[in-house]
matplotlib code that plots the C-alpha trace (Angstrom):
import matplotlib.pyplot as plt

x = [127.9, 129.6, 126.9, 128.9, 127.5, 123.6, 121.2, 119.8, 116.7, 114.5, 111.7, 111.0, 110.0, 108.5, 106.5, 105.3, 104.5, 101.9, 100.4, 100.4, 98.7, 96.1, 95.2, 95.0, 95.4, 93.2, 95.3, 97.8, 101.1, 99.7, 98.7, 102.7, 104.2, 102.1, 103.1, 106.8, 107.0, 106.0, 105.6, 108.6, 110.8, 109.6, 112.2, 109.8, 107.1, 104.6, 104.8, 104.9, 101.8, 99.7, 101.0, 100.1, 96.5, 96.3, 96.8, 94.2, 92.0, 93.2, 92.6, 88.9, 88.2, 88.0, 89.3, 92.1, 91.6, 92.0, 88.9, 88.9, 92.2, 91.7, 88.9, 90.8, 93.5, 91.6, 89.2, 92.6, 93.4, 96.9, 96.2, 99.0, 101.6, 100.5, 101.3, 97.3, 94.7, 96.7, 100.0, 97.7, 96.2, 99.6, 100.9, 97.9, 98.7, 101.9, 101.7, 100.2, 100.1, 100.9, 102.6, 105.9, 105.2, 107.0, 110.5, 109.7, 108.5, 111.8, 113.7, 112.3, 112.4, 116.8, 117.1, 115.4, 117.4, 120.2, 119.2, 118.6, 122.4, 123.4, 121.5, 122.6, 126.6, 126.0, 124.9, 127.0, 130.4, 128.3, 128.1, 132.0, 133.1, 130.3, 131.7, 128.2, 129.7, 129.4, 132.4, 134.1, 133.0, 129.1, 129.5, 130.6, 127.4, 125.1, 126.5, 126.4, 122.9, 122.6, 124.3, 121.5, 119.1, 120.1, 120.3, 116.9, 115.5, 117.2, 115.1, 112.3, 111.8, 111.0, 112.7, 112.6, 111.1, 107.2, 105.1, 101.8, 98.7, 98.5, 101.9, 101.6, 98.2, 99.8, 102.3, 99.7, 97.4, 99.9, 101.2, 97.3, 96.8, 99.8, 98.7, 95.5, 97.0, 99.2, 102.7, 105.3, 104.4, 104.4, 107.2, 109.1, 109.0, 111.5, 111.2, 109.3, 106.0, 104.4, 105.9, 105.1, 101.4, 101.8, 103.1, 99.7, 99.5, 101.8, 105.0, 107.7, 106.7, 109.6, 111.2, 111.2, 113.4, 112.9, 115.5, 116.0, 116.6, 117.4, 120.1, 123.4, 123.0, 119.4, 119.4, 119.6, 122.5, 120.6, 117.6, 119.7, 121.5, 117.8, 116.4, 119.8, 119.8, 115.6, 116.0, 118.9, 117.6, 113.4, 113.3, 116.1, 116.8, 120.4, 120.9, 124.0, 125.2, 127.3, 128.7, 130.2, 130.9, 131.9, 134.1, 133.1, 134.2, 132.6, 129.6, 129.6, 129.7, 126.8, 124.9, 125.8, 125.1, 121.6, 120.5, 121.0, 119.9, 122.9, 125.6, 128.1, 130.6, 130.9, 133.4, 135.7, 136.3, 138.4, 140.6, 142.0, 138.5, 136.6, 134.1, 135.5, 134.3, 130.8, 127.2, 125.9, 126.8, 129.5, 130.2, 126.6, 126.4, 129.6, 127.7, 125.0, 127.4, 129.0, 125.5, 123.9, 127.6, 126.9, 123.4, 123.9, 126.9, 124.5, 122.0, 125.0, 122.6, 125.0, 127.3, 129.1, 130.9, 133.2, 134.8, 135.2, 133.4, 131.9, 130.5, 126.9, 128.5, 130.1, 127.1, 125.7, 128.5, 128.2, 124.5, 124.4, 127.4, 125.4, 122.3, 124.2, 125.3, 122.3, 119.7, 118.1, 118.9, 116.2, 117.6, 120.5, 121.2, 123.3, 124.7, 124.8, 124.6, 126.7, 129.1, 129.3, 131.4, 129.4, 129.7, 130.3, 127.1, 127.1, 125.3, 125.2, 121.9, 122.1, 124.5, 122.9, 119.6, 121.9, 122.5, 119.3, 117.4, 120.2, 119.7, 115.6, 116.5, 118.5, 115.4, 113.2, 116.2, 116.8, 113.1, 114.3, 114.2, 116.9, 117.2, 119.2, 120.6, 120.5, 122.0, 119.7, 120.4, 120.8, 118.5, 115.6, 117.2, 115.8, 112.6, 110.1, 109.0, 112.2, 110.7, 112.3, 110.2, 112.4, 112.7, 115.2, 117.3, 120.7, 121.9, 119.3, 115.8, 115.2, 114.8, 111.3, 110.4, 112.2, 112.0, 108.7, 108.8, 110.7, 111.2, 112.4, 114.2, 113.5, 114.5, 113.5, 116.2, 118.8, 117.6, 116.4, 118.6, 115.5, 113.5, 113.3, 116.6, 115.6, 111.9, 112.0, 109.8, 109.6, 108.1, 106.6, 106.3, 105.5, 104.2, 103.8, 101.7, 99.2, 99.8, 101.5, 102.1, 104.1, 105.5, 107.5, 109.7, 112.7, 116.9, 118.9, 122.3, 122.0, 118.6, 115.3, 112.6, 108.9, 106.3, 102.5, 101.5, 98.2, 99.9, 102.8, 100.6, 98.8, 102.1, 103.5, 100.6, 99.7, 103.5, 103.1, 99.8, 99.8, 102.9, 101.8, 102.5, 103.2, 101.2]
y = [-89.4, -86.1, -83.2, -81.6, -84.7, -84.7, -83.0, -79.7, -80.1, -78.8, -81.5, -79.3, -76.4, -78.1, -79.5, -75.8, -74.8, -77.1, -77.5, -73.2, -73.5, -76.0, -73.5, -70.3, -71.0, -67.8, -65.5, -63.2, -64.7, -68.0, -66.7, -65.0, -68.8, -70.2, -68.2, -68.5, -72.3, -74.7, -78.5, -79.0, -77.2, -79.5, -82.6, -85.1, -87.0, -87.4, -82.7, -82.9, -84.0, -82.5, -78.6, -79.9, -80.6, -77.7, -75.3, -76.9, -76.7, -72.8, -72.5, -74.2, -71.5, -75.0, -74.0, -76.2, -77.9, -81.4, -83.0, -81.4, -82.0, -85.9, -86.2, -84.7, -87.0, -89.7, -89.0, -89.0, -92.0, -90.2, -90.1, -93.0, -91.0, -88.0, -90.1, -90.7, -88.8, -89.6, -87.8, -85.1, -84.7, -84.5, -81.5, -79.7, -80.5, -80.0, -76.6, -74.1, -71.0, -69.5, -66.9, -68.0, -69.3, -66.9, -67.8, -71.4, -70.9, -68.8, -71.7, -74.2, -72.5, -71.9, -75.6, -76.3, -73.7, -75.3, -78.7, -77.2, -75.8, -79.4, -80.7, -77.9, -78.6, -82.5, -82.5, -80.2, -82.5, -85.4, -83.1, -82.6, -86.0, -87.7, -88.5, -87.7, -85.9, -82.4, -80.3, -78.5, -75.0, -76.6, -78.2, -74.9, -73.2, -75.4, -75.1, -71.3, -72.4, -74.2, -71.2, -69.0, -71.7, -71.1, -67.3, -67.3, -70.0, -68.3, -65.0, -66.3, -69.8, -71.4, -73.6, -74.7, -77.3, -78.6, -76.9, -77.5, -76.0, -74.5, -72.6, -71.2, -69.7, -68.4, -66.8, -65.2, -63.8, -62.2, -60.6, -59.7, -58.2, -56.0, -54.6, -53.3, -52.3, -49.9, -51.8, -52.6, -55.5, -54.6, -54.8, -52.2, -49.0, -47.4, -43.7, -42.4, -41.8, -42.2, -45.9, -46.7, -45.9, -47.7, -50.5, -50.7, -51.2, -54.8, -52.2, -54.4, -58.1, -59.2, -62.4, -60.8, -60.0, -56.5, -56.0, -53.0, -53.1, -49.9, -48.9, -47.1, -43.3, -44.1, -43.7, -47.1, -46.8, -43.9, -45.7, -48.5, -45.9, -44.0, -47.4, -48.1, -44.8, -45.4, -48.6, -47.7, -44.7, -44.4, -48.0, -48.6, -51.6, -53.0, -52.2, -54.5, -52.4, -54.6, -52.5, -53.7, -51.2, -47.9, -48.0, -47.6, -44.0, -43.1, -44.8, -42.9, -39.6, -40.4, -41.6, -38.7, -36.0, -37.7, -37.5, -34.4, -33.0, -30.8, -31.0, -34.0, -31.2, -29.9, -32.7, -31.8, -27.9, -25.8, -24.2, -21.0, -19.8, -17.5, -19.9, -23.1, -22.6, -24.5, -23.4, -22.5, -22.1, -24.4, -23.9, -24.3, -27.2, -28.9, -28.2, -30.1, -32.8, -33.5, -33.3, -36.0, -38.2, -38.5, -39.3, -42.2, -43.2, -43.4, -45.7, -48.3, -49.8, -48.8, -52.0, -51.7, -54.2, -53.2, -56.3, -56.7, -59.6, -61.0, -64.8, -65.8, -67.7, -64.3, -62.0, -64.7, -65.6, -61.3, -61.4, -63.9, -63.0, -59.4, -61.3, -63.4, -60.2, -57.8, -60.2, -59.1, -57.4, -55.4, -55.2, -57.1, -54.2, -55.6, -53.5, -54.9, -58.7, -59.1, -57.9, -60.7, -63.9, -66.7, -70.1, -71.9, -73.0, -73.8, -70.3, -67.4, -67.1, -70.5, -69.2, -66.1, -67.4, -69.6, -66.0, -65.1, -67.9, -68.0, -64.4, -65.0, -68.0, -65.9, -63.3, -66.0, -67.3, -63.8, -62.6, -59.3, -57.6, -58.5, -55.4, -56.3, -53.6, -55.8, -54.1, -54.6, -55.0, -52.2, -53.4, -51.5, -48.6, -49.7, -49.4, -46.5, -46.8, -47.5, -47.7, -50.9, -54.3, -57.4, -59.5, -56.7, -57.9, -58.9, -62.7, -63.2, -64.9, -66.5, -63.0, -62.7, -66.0, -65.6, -62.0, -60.5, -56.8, -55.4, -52.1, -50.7, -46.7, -44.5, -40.9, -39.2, -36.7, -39.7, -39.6, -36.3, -33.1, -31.0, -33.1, -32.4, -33.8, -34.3, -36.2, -40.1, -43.0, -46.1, -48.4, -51.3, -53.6, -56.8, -57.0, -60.2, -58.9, -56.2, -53.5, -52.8, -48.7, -46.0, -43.4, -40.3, -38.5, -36.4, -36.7, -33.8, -33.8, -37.5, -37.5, -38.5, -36.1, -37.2, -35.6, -34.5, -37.6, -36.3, -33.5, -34.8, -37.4, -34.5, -32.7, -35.4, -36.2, -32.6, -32.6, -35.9, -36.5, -39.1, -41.1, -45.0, -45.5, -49.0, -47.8]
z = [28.1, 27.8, 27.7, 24.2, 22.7, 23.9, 21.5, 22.2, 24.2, 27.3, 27.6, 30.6, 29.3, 26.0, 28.8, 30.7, 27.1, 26.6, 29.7, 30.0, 26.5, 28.4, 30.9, 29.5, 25.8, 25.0, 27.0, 24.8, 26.4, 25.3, 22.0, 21.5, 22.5, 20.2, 17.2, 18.1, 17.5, 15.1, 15.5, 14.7, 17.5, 20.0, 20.7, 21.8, 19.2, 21.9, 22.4, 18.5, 18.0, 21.0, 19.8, 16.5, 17.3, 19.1, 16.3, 14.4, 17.3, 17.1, 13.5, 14.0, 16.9, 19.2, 23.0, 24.3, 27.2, 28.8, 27.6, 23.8, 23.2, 24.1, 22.1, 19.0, 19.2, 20.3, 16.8, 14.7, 16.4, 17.5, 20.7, 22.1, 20.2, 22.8, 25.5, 26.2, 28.6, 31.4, 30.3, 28.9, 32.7, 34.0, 31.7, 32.6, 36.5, 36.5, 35.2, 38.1, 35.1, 31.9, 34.0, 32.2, 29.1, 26.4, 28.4, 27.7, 24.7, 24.0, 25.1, 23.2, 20.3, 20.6, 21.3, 17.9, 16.2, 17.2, 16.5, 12.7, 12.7, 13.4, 11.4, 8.5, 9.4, 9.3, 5.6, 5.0, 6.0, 4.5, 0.8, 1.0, 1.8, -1.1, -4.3, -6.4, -9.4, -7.8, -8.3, -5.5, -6.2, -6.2, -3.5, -1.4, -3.5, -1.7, 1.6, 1.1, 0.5, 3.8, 5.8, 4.6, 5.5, 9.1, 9.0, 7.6, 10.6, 13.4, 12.2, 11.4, 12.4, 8.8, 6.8, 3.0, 1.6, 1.9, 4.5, 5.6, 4.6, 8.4, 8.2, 4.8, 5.7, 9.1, 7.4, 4.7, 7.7, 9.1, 6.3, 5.7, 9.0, 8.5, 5.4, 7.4, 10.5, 7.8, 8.7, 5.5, 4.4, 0.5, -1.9, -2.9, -4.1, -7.0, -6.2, -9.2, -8.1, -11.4, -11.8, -8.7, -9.3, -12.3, -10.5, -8.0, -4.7, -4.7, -5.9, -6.4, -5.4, -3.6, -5.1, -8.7, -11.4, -12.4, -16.1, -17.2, -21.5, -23.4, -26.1, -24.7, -23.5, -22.8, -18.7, -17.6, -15.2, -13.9, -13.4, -11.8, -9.5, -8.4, -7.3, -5.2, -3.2, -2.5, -1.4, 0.7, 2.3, 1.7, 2.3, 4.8, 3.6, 1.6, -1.4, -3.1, -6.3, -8.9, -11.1, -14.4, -16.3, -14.0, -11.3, -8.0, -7.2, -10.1, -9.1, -5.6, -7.5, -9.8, -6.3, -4.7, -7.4, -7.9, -4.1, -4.2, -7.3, -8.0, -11.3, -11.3, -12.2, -9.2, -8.2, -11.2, -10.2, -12.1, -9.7, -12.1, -12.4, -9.6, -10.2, -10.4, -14.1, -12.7, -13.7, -10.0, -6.6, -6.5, -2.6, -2.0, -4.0, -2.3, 0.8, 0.0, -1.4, 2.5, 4.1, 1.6, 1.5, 5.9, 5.6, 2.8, 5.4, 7.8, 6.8, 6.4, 3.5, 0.0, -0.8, -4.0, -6.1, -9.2, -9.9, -13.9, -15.2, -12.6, -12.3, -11.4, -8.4, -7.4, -7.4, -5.5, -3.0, -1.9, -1.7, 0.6, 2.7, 3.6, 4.1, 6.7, 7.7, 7.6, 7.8, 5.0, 1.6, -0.3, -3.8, -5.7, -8.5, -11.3, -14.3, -16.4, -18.0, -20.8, -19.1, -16.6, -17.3, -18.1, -18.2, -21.5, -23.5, -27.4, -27.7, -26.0, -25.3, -23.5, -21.3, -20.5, -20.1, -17.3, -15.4, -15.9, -14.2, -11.1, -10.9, -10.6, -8.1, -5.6, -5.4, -4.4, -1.9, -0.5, -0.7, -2.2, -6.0, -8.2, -10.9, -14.2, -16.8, -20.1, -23.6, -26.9, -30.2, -32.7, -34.6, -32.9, -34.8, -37.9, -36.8, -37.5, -33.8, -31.9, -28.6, -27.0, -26.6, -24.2, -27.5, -28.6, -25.6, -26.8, -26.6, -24.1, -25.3, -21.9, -20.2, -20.7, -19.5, -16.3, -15.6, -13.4, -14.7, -18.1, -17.9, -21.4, -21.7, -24.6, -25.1, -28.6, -27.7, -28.2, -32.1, -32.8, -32.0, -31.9, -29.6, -25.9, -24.6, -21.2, -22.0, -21.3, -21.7, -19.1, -20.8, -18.5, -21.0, -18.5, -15.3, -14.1, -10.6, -12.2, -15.2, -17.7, -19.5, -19.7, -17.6, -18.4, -17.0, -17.4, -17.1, -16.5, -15.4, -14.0, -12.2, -13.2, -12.3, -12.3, -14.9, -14.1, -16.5, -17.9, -19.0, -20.6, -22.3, -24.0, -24.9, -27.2, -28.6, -29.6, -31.0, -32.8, -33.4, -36.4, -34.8, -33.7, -30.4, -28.6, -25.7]

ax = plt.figure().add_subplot(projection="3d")
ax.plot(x, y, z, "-o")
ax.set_aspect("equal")
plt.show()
């Protein structure tokens, strides 16, 4: 037979793995082999089930050796799928030291990758050749689905589907003992301090949808564009900006104005004036525009999309094209959803709620934060207290049951002429992982600036002292 045809595998070096986890299984090379591999990335049954029972044996703070081993297997009655005592004895034997074990382990764990990709690219020719009622374009959806499946186990060596009691709780005690060594292993943060605080420890649980309601000229796109540039550059991580209603230069300039705190004007100068008919130092400002356009070029982590109308299937497709190519994305940043084309339904709401619930599924697929900008009704205006609630989101019912946080924007200033014009509400109306409040803050000329919150608290209610509040 032709090797292209055989199946990856090194029953070699599956075999140095187990019998250098046999001799010095307490030793810290032995204890990085172990945690590169799982049962599964061995080839042969008989090495299945032995580096099984030996991470239980782990797990019960058992040692692993020859005679404890045996007896483990032999009590589960498993031990002729190990190959017996006498296989067992000749592992350990044939193995002189662990001296080598992390390249073995290393080269077990490729051949399983690549047994995975096969095994990936095989259902993937068997999807397009089935006739099961899938259409074309679904059928490419869940091989894009596949193709992230391998991205995802050639970085981290899991795969969907059920998983073990044992691998789950190795995946939480590392994450656990990451959080107390000091290392990022929480979600994200949004770059208001205040909201973050408000937010707790857990910040922004990755896997979640994070919507963002308020009425037009409220701050939502600025909200949406602070949370990119933090994500990009205090997090380091990709952000993927869709942008539905504003064009993408225009998007740039808002991005670059609000990072670094300077007037969007001073893009639009007016060249018969000494100067430039702008409110400051415009050369100082344009300055500071070039330094922070390098840095955000730097961190290669701002991706933005202006196509008009976008599908579900399209903001998907992206995502998962820079996670292929990143490796990992931090936030998926759409703005906003009625804007986006959606598939027919009998109502609207039905075929929101459709983009709502794909939108919540490719956050749990890409294990990042998936922020939406959502329109609500005018009737909030009616109210007395027109601070937003989510069931004031417009032809889109469902968004509270799929959504983990719903953030709403409120300005007085926006109804009021002689209110202050810059003061804003966030109102974290649910919070799925911990509280619920409000946090102000304040816009002015297209950034939000914190607020000392004690303070402001006692402002508006010294100014408004017999108005009902929602919070």
């Amino acid at each position: 037979m032709n090797d292209f045809n055989l199946i990856p595998q090194n029953l070699e070096a599956e075999q140095s793995v187990l019998g250098g986890l046999m001799l010095e299984a307490g030793s810290e090379r032995s204890q990085m082999a172990m945690s590169m591999l799982k049962p599964e990335s061995f080839f042969s049954r008989a090495h299945q089930v032995i580096f099984s029972e030996m991470r239980e044996l782990v797990a019960s703070q058992k040692p692993i050796d020859l005679i404890t081993l045996t007896e483990s297997l032999e009590a589960k009655s498993v031990a002729n799928q190990a190959g017996g005592f006498a296989y067992l004895a000749e592992l350990s034997k044939n193995t002189p030291s662990s001296a080598n074990i992390v390249h073995y382990a290393l080269v077990v764990r490729e051949k399983a990758m690549e047994r995975y990709g096969i095994e990936k690219l095989v259902s993937a020719t068997e999807l397009l050749y089935s006739r099961n009622g899938m259409t074309t374009t679904q059928k490419f959806e869940a091989i894009q689905i596949m193709f992230t499946d391998i991205t995802d186990h050639a970085k981290t060596g899991s795969r969907r589907g059920l998983r073990p009691l044992i691998e789950v709780t190795e995946s939480w005690t590392d994450g656990l003992e990451g959080r107390m060594n000091g290392e990022k292993v929480r979600g994200l943060t949004t770059g208001i301090g205040s909201l973050d605080d408000l937010l707790g420890v857990k910040r922004l649980v990755r896997g979640s949808l994070f919507v963002v309601g308020a009425r037009p000229k409220m701050g939502k796109t600025t909200l949406y564009s602070s949370m990119a540039i933090n994500c990009a550059t205090v997090e380091d991580e990709p952000a993927l900006m869709f942008s539905l209603e504003m064009p993408d230069e225009q998007i740039l300039e808002k991005i670059i104005a609000q990072k670094a705190r300077i007037n969007p004007n001073v893009f639009y100068p007016d060249m018969t004036k000494s100067d430039f008919g702008y409110p400051g130092d415009w050369q100082g400002d344009f300055n500071k525009v070039q330094g922070v356009l390098g840095a955000l070029i730097s961190t290669n982590n701002l991706y933005i999309d202006d196509t008009a109308g976008p599908t579900l299937s399209h903001i998907v497709a992206e995502a998962r094209r820079i996670k292929r190519l990143r490796g990992k994305v931090g936030m998926v940043l759409v703005d906003y959803l009625t804007l986006m084309t959606a598939e027919k339904a009998e109502r609207n709401d039905l075929a929101f709620g459709a983009i709502t619930k794909g939108l919540k599924n490719l956050a749990k697929e890409l294990d990042c934060v998936v922020v939406l900008l959502t329109q609500l009704n005018r009737d909030l205006e009616k109210r007395t207290n027109k601070r937003p609630l989510p069931s004031d989101s417009r032809d889109t019912g469902q968004i509270e049951q799929d959504c983990d946080y719903w953030i709403g924007i409120y300005r007085e200033g926006a109804y009021d002429e002689m209110a202050n014009q810059a003061g804003t509400e966030l109102l974290l109306r649910l919070n799925r992982h911990g509280n619920s409040g409000v946090v102000f803050c304040e816009q002015r000329c297209g950034v939000i600036y914190d607020c000392d919150q004690e303070a402001e608290a006692q402002k508006r209610e010294t100014a408004a002292p017999t108005q009902k509040r929602m919070f």
